[in-house]
TIPAKOL-337242 format. One record per residue (C-alpha): x, y, z; residue number from 1. Coordinates in pm, whole numbers, plus 50000, padded with zeros to 5 digits. Layout:
! residues N
@X X | Y Y | Z Z | resi NUM
...
This chain:
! residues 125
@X 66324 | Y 28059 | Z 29735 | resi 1
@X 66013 | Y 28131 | Z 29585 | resi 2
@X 65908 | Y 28525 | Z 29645 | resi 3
@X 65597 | Y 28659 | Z 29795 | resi 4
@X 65391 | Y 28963 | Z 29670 | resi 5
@X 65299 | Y 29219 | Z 29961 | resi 6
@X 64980 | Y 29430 | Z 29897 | resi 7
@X 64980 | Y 29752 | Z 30057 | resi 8
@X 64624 | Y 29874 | Z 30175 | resi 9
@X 64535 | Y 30242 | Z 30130 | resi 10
@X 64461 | Y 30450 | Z 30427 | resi 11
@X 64168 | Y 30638 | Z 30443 | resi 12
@X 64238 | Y 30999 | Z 30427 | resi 13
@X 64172 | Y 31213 | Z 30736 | resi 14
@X 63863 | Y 31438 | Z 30750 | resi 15
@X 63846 | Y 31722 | Z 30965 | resi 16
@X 63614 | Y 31742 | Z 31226 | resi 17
@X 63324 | Y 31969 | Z 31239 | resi 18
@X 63242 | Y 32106 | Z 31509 | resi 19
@X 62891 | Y 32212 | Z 31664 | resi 20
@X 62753 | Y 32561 | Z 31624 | resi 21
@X 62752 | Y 32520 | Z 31995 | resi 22
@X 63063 | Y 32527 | Z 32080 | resi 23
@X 63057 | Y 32905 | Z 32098 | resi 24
@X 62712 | Y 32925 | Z 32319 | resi 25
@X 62791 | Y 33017 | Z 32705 | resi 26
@X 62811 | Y 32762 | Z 32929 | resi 27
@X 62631 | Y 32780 | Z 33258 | resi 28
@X 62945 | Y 32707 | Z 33492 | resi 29
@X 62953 | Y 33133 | Z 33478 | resi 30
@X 62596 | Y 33077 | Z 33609 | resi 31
@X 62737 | Y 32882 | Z 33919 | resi 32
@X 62795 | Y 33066 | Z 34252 | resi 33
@X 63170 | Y 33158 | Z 34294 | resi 34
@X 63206 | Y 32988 | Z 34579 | resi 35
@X 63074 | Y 32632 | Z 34419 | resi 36
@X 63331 | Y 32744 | Z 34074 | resi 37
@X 63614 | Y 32738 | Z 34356 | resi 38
@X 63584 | Y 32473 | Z 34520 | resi 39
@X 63819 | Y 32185 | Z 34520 | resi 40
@X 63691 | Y 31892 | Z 34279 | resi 41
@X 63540 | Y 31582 | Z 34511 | resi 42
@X 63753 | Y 31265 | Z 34409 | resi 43
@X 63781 | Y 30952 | Z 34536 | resi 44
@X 64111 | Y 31005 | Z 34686 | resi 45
@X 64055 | Y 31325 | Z 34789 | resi 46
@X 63719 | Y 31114 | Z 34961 | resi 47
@X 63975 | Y 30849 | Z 35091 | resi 48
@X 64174 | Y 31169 | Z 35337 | resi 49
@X 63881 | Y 31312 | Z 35451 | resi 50
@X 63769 | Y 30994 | Z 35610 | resi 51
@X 64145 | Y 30911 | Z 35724 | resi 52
@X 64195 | Y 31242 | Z 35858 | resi 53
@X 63876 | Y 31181 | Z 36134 | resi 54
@X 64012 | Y 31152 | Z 36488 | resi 55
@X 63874 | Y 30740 | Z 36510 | resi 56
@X 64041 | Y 30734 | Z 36119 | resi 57
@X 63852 | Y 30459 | Z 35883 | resi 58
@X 63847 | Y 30124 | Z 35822 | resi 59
@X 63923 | Y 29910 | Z 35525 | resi 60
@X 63537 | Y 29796 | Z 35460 | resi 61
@X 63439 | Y 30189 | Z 35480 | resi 62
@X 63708 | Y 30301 | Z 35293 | resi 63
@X 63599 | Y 30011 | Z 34979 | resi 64
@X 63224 | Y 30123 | Z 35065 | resi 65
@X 63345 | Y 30488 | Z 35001 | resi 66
@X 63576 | Y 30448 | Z 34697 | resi 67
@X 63419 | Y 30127 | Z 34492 | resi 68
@X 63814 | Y 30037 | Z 34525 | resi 69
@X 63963 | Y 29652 | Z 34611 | resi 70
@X 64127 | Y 29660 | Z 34927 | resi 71
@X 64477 | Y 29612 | Z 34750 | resi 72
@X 64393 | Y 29942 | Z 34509 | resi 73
@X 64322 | Y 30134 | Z 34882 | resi 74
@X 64654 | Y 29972 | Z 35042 | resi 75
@X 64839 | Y 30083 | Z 34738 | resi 76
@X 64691 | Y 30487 | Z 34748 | resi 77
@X 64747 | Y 30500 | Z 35122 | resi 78
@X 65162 | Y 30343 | Z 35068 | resi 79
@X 65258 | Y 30505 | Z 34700 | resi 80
@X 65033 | Y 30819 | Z 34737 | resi 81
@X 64959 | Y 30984 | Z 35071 | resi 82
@X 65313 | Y 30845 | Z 35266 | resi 83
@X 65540 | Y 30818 | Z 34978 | resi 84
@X 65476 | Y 31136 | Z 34757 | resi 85
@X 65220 | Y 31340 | Z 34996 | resi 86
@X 65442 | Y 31283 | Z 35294 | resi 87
@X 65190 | Y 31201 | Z 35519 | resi 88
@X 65159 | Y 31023 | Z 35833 | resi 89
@X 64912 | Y 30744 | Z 35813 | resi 90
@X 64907 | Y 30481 | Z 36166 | resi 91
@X 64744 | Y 30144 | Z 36104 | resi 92
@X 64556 | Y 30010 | Z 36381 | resi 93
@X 64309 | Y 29739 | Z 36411 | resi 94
@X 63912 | Y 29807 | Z 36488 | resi 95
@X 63752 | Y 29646 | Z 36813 | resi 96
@X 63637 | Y 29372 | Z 36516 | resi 97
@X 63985 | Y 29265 | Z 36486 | resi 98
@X 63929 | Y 29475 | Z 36097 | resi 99
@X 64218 | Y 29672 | Z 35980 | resi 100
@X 64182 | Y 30064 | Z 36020 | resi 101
@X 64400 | Y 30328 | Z 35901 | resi 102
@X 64393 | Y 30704 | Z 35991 | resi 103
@X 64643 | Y 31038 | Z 35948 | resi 104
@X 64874 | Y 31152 | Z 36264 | resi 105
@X 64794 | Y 31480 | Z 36268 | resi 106
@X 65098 | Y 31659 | Z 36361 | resi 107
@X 65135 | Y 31846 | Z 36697 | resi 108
@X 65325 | Y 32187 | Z 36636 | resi 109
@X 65520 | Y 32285 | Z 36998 | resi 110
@X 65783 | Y 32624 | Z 36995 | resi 111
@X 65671 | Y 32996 | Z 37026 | resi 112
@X 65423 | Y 32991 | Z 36786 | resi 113
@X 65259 | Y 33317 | Z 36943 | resi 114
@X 65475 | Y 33529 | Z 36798 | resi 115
@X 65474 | Y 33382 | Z 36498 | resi 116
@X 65844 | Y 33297 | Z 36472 | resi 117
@X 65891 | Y 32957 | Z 36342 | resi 118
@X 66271 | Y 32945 | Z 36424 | resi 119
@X 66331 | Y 32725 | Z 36699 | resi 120
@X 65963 | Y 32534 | Z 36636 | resi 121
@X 65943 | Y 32153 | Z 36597 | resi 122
@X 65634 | Y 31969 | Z 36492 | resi 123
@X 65619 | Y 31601 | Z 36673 | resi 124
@X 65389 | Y 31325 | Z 36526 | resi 125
């Protein structure tokens, strides 16, 4: 069996990094209003349940419009995300154009909630 001769090739040794003389300047985020520094980051999917969460809900073709998503990406986010590990509610109905819509139950809470006591509460959807 005649024997074959394996070259290893040398690596090229790591260099470190330099990094810019800026990386120590301020950044302007500290000259952002407080109340823009604290606000919740806009995302798409964070896009996708404000638009489900309106009283008519949304429709597929608005919700692709919206997010730049396929329609299977948006039926995925609204079965694996917001019902499976969000726990929400979300009714599918179709539009007067025969299009599928989709939209949150929002939860109606009945029980003393005047005083504040949550015991004997029950929230119906």
């Amino acid at each position: 069996m005649p024997t074959i001769a394996v070259q290893k090739i040398p690596r090229k040794p790591k260099t470190t990094s330099r990094r810019s003389s800026t990386r120590h300047r301020k950044s302007n985020a500290s000259a952002l209003p407080q109340a823009l520094a604290a606000a919740t980051p806009v995302n798409k999917q964070s896009q996708l349940i404000n638009l489900l969460h309106r009283p008519e809900g949304a429709t597929l073709s608005e919700l692709i419009s919206v997010t730049g998503w396929q329609a299977h990406s948006i039926r995925g986010i609204i079965s694996g995300v917001l019902r499976k590990k969000l726990g929400l509610v979300v009714i599918r109905f179709k539009s007067e154009s025969g299009e599928s819509g989709y939209r949150i139950a929002s939860p109606v809470v009945s029980g003393d909630v005047q005083s504040g006591s949550t015991e004997n509460a029950s929230v119906t959807l």
